[in-house]
C-alpha positions in Angstrom: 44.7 -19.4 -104.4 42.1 -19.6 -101.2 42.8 -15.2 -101.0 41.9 -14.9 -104.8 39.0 -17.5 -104.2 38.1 -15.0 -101.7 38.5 -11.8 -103.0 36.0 -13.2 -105.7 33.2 -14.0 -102.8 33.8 -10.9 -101.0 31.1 -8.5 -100.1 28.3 -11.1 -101.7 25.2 -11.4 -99.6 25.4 -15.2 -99.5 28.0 -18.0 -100.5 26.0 -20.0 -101.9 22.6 -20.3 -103.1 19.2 -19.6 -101.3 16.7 -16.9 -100.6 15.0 -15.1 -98.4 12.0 -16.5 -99.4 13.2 -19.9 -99.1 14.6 -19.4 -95.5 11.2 -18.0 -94.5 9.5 -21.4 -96.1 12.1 -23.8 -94.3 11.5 -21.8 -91.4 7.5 -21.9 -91.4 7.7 -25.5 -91.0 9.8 -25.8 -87.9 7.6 -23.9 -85.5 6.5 -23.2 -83.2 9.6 -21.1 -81.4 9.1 -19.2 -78.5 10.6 -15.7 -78.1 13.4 -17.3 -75.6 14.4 -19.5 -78.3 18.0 -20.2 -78.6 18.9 -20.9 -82.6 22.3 -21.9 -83.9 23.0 -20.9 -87.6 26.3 -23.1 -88.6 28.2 -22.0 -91.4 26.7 -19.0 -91.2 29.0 -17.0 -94.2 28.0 -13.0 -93.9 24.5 -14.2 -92.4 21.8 -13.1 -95.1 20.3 -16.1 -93.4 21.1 -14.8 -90.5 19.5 -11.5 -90.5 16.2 -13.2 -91.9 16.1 -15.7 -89.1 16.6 -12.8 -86.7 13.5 -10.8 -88.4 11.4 -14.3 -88.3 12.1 -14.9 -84.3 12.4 -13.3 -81.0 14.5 -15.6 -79.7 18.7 -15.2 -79.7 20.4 -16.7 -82.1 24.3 -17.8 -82.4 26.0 -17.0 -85.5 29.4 -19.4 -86.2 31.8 -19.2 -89.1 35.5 -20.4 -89.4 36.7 -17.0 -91.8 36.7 -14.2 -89.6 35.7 -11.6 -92.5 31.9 -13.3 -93.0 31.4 -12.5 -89.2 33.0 -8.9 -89.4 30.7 -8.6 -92.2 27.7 -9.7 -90.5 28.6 -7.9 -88.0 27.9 -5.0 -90.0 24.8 -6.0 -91.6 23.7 -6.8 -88.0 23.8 -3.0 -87.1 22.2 -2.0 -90.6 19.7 -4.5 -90.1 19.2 -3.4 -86.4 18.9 -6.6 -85.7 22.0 -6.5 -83.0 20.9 -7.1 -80.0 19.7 -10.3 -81.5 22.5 -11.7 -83.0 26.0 -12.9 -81.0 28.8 -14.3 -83.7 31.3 -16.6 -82.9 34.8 -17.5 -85.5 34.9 -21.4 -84.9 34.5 -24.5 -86.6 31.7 -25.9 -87.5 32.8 -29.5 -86.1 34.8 -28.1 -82.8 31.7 -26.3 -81.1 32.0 -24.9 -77.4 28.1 -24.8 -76.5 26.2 -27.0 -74.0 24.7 -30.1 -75.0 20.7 -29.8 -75.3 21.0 -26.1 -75.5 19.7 -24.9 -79.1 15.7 -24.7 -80.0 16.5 -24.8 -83.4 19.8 -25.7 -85.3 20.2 -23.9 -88.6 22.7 -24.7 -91.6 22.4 -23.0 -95.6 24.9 -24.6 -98.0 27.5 -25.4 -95.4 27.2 -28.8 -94.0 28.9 -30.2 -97.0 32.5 -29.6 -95.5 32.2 -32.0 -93.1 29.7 -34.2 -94.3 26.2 -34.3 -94.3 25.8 -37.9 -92.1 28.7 -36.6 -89.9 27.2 -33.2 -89.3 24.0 -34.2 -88.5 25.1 -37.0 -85.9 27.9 -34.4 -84.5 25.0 -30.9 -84.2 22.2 -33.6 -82.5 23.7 -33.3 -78.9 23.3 -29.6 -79.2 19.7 -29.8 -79.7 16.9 -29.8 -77.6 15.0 -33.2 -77.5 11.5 -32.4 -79.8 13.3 -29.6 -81.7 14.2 -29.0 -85.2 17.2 -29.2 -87.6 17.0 -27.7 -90.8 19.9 -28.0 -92.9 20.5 -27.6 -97.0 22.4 -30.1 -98.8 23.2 -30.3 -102.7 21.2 -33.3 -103.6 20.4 -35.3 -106.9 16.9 -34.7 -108.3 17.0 -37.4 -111.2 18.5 -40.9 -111.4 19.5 -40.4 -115.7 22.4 -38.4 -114.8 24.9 -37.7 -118.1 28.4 -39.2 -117.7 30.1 -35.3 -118.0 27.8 -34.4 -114.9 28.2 -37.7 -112.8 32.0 -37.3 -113.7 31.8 -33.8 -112.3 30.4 -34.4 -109.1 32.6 -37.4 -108.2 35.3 -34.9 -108.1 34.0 -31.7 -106.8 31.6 -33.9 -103.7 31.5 -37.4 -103.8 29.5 -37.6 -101.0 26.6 -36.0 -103.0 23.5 -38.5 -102.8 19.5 -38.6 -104.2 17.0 -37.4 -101.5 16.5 -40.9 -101.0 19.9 -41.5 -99.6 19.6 -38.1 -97.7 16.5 -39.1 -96.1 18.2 -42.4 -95.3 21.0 -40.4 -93.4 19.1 -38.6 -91.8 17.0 -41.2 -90.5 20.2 -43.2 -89.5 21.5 -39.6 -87.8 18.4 -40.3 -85.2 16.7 -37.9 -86.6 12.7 -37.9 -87.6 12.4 -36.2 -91.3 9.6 -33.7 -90.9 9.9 -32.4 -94.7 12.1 -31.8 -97.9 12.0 -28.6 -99.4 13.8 -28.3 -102.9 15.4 -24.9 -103.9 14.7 -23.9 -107.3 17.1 -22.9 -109.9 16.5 -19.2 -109.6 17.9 -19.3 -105.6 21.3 -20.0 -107.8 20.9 -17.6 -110.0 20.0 -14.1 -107.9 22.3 -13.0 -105.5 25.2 -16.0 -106.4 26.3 -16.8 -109.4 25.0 -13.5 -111.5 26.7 -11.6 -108.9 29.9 -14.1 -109.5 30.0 -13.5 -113.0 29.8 -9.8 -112.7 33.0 -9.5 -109.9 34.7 -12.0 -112.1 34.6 -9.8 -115.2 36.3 -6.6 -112.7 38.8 -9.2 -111.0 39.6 -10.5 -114.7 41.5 -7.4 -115.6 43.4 -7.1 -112.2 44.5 -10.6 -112.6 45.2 -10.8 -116.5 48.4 -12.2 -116.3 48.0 -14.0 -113.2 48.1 -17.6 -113.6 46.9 -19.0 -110.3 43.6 -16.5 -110.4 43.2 -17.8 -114.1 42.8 -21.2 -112.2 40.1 -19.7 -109.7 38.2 -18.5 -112.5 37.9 -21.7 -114.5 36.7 -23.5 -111.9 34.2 -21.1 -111.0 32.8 -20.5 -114.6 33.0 -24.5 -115.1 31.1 -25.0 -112.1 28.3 -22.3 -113.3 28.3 -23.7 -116.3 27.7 -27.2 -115.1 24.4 -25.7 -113.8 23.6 -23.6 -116.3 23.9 -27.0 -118.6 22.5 -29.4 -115.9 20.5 -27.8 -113.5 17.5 -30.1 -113.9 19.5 -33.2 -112.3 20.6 -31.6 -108.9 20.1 -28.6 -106.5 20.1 -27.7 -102.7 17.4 -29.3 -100.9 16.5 -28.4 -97.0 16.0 -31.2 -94.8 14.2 -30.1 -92.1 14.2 -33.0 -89.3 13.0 -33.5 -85.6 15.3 -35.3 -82.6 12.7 -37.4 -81.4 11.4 -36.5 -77.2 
């Protein structure tokens, strides 16, 4: 199932949603960097945050991902990018990191902090930052308290965890962490360069795997998850929390 799963994501610019323009706007309000910053983007997928952060600094930045083939792929888009010299990539976990405490100017998550907890990551990434430096992370968050019973329903399964930016504040207050601003992604950071491009691979992938029952399975729960947005997309999306680990 996870190598269908895959197969679907492959070659995507992103793995979930966001935006250039977006990462330039989170990024805007966690200066200033100097150009011997150190920056550690977690979860880092095939980097198109990555590659922007890189064009936005002159520092170094550290690139981690546990599936090898994002960091091959960024890899890539590195050279392409010429952006190189810039970027070092490292396959590891996200929760087992091998870098010295207080070492990072600015720690840097998109759409990854989910799998192991928002709370959990933030308290676990906080020794690696530099006291007076920034976190920015993106978390899928609830935007309205009226949520329909098919959408609350859905969540509970898919991310329990999921909270109103209220209770993310709250966490990341409780994280030791001093919020320094929300910024919510809009509906179109979903849309272009995620699930449109979803949609069009699953309609190729759909004839390989006609009579495949396990990729039938992948399927469905990526068009149900689309749809859920497409249906709903008022009530939740990504939000950055960009935060500061007091001096």
């Amino acid at each position: 199932m996870l190598e269908i799963f895959f197969e679907l994501h492959e070659d995507l610019a992103q793995q979930g949603p966001g935006s250039d323009e977006y990462t330039r706007k989170a990024f805007s309000l966690t200066q200033p960097l100097s150009p011997k910053s150190r920056i550690l983007d977690l979860g880092c997928g095939p980097g198109r945050q990555t590659i922007e952060l890189a064009k936005l600094s002159k520092g170094e930045i550290h690139a981690v991902d546990n599936h090898k083939p994002y960091i091959e792929e960024l890899r890539i888009r590195t050279m392409k990018a010429r952006v190189t010299e810039k970027i070092k990539t490292h396959v590891g976990s996200m929760d087992d990191l091998n870098f010295a405490e207080e070492s990072f100017d600015l720690i840097w998550s998109e759409g990854a902090i989910y799998s192991i907890g928002f709370e959990k990551g933030l308290k676990l990434w906080r020794r690696f930052l530099k006291p007076g430096c920034y976190i920015a992370v993106t978390e899928v968050s609830w935007l309205k308290s009226d949520l329909p019973e098919e959408l609350r329903n859905y969540w509970n399964v898919a991310y329990p965890d999921i909270g109103s930016i209220g209770d993310n504040i709250r966490r990341v207050e409780q994280a030791e962490f001093e919020l320094a601003a929300t910024l919510t992604l809009p509906a179109s950071t979903w849309w272009d360069g995620y699930y449109t491009q979803i949609l069009e691979r699953m309609e190729v992938l759909n004839k390989k795997y006609a009579d495949d029952e396990t990729a039938r399975k992948v399927f469905d729960e990526e068009k149900r998850e689309i749809e859920m947005f497409r249906r709903y997309s008022d009530y939740y999306s990504y939000v950055f929390y960009i935060a500061k680990r007091p001096l």
